[in-house]
C-alpha positions as CSV (number, residue, x, y, z in Angstrom):
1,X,128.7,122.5,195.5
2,X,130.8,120.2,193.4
3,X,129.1,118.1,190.1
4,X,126.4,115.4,191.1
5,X,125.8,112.3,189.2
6,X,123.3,112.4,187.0
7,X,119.8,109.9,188.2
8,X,121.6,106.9,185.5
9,X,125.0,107.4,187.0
10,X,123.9,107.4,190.2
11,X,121.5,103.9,190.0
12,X,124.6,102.5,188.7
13,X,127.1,103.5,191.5
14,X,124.3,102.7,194.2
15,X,124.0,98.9,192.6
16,X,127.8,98.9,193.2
17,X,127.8,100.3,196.9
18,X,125.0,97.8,197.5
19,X,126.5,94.5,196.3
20,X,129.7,95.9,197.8
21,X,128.1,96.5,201.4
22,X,129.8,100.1,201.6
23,X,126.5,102.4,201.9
24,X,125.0,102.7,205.9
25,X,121.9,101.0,206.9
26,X,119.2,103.5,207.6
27,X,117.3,102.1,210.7
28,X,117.3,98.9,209.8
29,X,119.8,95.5,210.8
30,X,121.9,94.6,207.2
31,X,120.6,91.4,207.6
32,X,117.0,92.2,207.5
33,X,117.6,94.2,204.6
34,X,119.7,90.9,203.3
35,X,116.2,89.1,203.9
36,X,114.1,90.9,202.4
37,X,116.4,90.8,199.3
38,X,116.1,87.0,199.1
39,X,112.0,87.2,199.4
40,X,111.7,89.6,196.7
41,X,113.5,87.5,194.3
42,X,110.7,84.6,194.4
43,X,107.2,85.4,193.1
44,X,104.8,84.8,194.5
45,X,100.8,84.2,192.6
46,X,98.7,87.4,193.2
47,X,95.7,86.6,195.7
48,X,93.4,88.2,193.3
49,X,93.9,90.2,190.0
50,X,90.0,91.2,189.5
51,X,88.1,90.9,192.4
52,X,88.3,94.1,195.5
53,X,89.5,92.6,199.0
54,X,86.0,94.1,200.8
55,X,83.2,95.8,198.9
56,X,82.6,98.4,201.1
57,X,82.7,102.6,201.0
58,X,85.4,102.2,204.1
59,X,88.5,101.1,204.4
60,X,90.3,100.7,207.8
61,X,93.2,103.5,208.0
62,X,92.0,105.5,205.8
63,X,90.1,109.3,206.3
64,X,87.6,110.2,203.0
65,X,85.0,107.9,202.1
66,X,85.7,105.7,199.6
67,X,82.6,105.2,197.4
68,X,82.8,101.5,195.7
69,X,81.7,103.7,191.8
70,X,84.9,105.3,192.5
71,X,87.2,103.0,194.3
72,X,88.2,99.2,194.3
73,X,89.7,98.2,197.8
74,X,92.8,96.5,198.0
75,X,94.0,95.7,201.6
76,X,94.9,99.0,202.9
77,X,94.9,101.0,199.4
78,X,92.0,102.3,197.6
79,X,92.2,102.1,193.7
80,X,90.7,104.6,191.7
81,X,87.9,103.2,188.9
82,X,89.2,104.5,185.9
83,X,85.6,105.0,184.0
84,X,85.1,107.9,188.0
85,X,87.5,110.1,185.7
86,X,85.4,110.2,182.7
87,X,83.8,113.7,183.2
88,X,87.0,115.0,185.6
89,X,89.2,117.3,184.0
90,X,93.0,117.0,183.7
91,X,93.5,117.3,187.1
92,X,92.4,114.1,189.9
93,X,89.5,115.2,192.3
94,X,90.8,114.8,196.1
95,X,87.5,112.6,196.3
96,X,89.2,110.4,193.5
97,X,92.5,110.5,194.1
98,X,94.2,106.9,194.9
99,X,95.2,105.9,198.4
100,X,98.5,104.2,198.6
101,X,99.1,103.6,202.4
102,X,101.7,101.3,204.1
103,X,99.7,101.0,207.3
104,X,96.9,104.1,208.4
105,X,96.5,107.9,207.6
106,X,98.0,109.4,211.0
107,X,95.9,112.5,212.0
108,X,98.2,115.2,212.5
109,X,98.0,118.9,213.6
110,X,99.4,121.4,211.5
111,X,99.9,123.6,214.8
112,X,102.4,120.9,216.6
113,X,104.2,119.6,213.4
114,X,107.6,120.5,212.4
115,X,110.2,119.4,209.6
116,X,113.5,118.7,211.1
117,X,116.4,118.4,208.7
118,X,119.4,116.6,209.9
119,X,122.3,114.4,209.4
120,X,126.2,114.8,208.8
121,X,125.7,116.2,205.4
122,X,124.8,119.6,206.9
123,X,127.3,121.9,207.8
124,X,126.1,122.4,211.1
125,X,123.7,120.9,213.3
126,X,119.8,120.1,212.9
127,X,117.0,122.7,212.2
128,X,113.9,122.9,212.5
129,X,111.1,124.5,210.3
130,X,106.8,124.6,211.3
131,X,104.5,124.8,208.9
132,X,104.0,128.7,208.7
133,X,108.3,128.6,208.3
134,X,107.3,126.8,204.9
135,X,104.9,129.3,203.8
136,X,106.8,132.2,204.8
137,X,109.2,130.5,201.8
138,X,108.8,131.1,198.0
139,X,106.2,129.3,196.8
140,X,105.9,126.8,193.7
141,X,103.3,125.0,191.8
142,X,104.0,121.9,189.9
143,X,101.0,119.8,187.8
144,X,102.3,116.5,188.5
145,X,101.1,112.7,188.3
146,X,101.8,110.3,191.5
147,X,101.9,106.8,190.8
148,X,102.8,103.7,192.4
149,X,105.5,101.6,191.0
150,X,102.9,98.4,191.0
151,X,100.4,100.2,188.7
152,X,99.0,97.4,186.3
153,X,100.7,94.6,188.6
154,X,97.6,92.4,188.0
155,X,98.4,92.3,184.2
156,X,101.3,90.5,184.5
157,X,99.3,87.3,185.4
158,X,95.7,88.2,183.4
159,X,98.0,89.2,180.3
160,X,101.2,87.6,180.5
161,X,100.4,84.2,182.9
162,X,102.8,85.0,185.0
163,X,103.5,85.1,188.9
164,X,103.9,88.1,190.7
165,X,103.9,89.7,194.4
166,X,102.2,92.5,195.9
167,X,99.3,94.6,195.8
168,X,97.0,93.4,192.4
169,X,96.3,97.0,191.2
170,X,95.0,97.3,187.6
171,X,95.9,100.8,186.0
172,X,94.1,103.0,188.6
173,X,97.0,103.6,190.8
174,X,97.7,106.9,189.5
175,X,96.6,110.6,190.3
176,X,97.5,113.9,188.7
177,X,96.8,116.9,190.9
178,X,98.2,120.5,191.0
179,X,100.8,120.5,194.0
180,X,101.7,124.0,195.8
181,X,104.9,124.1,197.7
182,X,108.3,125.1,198.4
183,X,111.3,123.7,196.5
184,X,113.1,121.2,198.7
185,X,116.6,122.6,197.1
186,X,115.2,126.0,199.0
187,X,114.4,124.0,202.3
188,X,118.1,122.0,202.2
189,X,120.3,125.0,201.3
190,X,118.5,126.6,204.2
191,X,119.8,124.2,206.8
192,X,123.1,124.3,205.3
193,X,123.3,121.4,202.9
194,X,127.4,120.5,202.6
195,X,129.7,119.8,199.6
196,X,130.0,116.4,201.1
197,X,125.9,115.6,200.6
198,X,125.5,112.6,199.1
199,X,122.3,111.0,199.7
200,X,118.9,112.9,201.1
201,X,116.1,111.2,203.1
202,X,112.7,111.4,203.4
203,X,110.5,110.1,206.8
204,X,106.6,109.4,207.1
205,X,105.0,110.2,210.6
206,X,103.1,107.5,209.7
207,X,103.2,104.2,211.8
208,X,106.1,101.9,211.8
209,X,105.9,99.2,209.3
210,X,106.2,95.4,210.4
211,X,106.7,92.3,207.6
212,X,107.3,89.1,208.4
213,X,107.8,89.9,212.2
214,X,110.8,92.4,211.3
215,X,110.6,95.9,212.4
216,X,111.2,98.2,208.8
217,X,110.5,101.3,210.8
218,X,109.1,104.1,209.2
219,X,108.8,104.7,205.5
220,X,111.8,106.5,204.0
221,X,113.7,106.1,200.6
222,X,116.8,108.3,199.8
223,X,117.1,110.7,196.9
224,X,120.5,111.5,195.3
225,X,121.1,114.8,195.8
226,X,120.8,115.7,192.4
227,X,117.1,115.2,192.5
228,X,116.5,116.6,195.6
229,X,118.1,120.0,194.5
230,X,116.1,119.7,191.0
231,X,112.4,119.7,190.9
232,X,111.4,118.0,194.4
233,X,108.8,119.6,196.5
234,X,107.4,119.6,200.0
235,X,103.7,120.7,199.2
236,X,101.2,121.9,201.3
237,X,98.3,122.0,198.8
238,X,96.2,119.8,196.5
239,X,94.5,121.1,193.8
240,X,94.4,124.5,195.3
241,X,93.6,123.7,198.7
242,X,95.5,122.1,202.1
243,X,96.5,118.6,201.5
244,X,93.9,116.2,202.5
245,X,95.2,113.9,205.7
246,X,94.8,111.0,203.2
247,X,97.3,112.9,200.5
248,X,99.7,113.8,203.3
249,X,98.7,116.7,205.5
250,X,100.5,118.8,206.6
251,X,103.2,118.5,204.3
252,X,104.2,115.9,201.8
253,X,107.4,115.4,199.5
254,X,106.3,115.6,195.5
255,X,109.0,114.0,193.0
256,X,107.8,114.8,189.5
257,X,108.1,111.5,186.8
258,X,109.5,108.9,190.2
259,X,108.1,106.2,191.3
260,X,105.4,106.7,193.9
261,X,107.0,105.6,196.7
262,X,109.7,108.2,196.6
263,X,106.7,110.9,197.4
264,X,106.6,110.5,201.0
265,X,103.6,111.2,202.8
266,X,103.1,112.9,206.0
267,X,106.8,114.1,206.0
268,X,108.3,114.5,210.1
269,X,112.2,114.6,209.1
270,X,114.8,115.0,206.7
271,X,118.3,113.2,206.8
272,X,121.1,114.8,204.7
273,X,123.6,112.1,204.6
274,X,127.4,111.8,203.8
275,X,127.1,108.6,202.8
276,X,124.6,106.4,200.6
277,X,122.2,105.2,202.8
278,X,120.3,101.8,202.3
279,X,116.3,101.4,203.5
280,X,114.0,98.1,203.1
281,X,112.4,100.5,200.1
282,X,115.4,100.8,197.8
283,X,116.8,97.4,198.8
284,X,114.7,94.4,199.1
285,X,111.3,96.5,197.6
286,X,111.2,98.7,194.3
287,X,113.9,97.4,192.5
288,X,113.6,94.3,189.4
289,X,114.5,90.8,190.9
290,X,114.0,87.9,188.7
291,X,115.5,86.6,185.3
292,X,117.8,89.0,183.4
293,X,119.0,90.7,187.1
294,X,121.5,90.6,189.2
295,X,121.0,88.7,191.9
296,X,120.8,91.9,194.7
297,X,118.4,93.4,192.0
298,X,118.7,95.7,189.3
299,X,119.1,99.9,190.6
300,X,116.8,101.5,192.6
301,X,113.2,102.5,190.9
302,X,113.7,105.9,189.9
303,X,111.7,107.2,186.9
304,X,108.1,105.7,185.9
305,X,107.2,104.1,182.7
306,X,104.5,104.6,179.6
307,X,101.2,103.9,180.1
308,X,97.6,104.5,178.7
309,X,93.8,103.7,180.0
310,X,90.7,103.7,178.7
311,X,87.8,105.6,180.5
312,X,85.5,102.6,181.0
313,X,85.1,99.8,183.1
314,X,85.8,96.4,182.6
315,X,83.5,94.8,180.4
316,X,81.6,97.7,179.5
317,X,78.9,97.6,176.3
318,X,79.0,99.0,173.3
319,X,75.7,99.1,171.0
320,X,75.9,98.0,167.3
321,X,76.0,100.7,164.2
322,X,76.1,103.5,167.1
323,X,79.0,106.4,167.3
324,X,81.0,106.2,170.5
325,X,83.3,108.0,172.1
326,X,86.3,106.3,173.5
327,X,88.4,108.3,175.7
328,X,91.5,108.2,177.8
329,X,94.4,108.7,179.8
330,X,98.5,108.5,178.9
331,X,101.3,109.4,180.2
332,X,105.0,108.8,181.0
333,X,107.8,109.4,183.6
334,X,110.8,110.0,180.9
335,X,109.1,112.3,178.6
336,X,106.0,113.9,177.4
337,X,103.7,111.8,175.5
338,X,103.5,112.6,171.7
339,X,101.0,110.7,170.5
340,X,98.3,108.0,171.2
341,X,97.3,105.1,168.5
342,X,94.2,103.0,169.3
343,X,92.9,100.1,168.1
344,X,89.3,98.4,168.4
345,X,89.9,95.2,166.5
346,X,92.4,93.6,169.4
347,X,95.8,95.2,167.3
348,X,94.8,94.3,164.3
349,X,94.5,98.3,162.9
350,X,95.6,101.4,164.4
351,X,94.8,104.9,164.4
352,X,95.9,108.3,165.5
353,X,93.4,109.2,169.1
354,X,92.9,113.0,169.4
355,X,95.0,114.6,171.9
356,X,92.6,117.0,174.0
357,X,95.7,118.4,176.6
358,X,99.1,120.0,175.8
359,X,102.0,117.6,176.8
360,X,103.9,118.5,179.8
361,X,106.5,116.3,181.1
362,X,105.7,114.6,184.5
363,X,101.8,114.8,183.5
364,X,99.4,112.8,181.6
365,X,97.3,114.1,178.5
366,X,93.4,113.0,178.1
367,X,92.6,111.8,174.6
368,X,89.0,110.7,172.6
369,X,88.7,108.2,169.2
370,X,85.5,107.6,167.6
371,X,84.4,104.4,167.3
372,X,81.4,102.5,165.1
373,X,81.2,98.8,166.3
374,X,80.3,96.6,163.3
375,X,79.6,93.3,164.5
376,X,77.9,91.9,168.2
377,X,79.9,90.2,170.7
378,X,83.2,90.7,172.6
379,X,85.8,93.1,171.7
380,X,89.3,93.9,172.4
381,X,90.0,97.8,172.7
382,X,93.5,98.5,172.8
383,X,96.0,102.3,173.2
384,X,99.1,102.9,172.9
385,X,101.0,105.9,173.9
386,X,104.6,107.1,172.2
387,X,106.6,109.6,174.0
388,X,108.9,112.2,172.7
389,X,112.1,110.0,173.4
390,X,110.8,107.9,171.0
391,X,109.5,105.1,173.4
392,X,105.8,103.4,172.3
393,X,104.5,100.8,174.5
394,X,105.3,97.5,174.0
395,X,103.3,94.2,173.3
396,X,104.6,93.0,177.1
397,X,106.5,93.8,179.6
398,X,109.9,92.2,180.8
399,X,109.0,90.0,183.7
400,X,110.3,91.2,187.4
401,X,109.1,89.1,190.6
402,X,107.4,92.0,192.4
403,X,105.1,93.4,189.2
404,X,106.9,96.9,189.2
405,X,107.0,99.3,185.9
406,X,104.5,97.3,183.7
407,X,104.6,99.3,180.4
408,X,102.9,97.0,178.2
409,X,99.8,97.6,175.9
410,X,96.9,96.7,178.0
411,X,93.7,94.5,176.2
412,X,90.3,95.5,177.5
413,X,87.4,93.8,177.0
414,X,84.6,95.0,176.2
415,X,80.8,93.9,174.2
416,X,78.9,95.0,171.4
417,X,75.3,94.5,171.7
């Protein structure tokens, strides 16, 4: 197969075909997709940045129970509650696991699914492959954090005072979890992937999504090819055991250090293309729109950003002249975190947390500071996380309309009593 762009080159030449109109419309009119462009360019306030949509252990659409010590409800998602992964290990209980859904969890039996990859970048016609075809393949098994690209959204207005759409997530919309599977690279050269492969796309079985009274279809988002024939998986197991019909049973697509959106759930077919192809979710939704961007938007999401979390909840209580333990969560999409400063005086002074995981690239690493509050009243505990490009979280993030990638050093509050 001839070179590939790498994931930079290709953002840029895709932000070119775009604003050009030369890549094919994937199920959807061009002027929809023009549409959708224009709404994402205007913010719009957040409904709410603290409070949960309902307060209940259900959540229409959605399979597991949702607990309200573990989750806070947010239309049709399910945030996890960062203090629930206090005394978890490195790996994100099913039971605790974020729920990122578009519409509902579609209840499907592994017995009458079936992948079909297709398209004119095959050599030769469609074909098929059932679940026990996947697990005749080689397996795989990738520890691996899925996050969505709107993770900390809601700290764009509570930290920054700024306007922003979508989904008011805090930092709990993020999972890691021990994925089994075959390599998608394995799956593609299978059906006879061609030299002339450009662009490779992923489809939910789950229901068609409508906005605005326009039809997006099912959710799909292209990969180049040189991702799809790098690390991508289509796993069949969570942790050790089948995917849960929340997580994507029977089979979902896993794209270590993307965005969260490019790990379809529920995956029903797979289109090898010839040409770049253009969906509502790498068009008018996950890319940057507002000041500093191009008016069609910057590239496509791709990798995620640096991030860290405490393990308490908001507002928690700290007594005076006590030891405590802080702990935590960081982690990156562009390298492996390489060390975690933290700061209980609101930035003032920093110091080195303890690191209590081995960094791994695509995962996060858990890490503990001691801590002897001095004086009673609020606090401001701070992290931040540097990774080994040489990237440290920043004191704020650059502002997009639609609250993607926030990076920035978040303040929790806390008292000392």
């Amino acid at each position: 197969m001839s070179p590939v762009p790498t994931e930079d080159a290709y953002d840029r030449i895709r932000m070119r075909q775009w604003s050009r109109g030369r890549a094919r419309s994937a199920g959807v009119d061009r002027r929809d997709l023009l549409k959708l462009v224009a709404a994402a360019s205007a913010s719009v306030p957040l409904a709410s940045v603290a409070a949960p949509a309902r307060a209940a252990d259900r959540l229409p659409g959605v399979v597991k129970p949702l607990p309200p010590e573990l989750f806070t409800l947010r239309g049709t998602n399910a945030e996890t509650k960062f203090a629930a992964l206090r005394d978890t290990g490195l790996l994100t209980p099913a039971d605790r696991f974020f729920v990122r859904n578009h519409t509902a969890t579609p209840r499907i039996d592994r017995a009458d699914w079936k992948l079909t990859v297709w398209g004119d970048g095959l050599r030769g016609g469609p074909v098929d492959f059932t679940y026990a075809d996947l697990r005749r393949l080689p397996s795989v098994t990738r520890t691996a954090f899925v996050e969505c690209a709107g993770n900390g959204r809601s700290f764009f207005t509570s930290q920054q005072g700024q306007a922003v759409s979508g989904t008011a997530w805090t930092l709990g919309a993020i999972g890691t979890a021990r994925w089994r599977g075959v390599r998608l690279s394995d799956v593609l050269r299978r059906a006879g992937i061609g030299r002339h492969a450009v662009d490779v796309l992923p489809r939910g079985l789950d229901a068609e999504v409508v906005t605005d009274g326009v039809n997006l279809g099912r959710v799909r988002r292209p990969l180049p090819v040189a991702k799809a024939l790098d690390d991508v998986l289509l796993a069949y197991e969570m942790n050790g055991k089948p995917l849960p019909p929340d997580h994507g049973y029977p089979v979902r697509v896993v794209v270590p250090s993307w965005v969260g959106i490019a790990n379809i759930k529920w995956v029903g077919d797979i289109e090898v293309s010839a040409e770049p192809l253009l969906t509502p979710w790498n068009t008018g939704l996950y890319r940057l729109f507002g000041p500093g961007y191009p008016p069609e938007g910057s590239a496509p999401l791709t990798r995620q950003t640096l991030k860290s979390a405490f393990e308490l909840a908001p507002g928690a209580s700290f007594p005076a002249h006590r030891r405590a333990l802080l702990t935590g969560r960081s982690w990156s999409g562009g390298a492996q975190v390489r060390a975690v400063e933290v700061s209980t005086d609101g930035g003032a002074h920093w110091r080195a947390g303890r690191l209590r995981d081995e960094p791994r690239a695509g995962s996060w690493v858990r890490w503990t500071a001691d801590w002897v509050p001095r004086e009673r009243g609020p606090a401001v505990l701070l992290a931040r996380a540097t990774d080994r490009s040489g990237r440290t979280q920043p004191v704020a993030t650059a502002h997009n309309t639609q609250g993607y990638l926030f990076d920035a050093v978040v303040r929790h509050q806390v008292t000392v009593v």
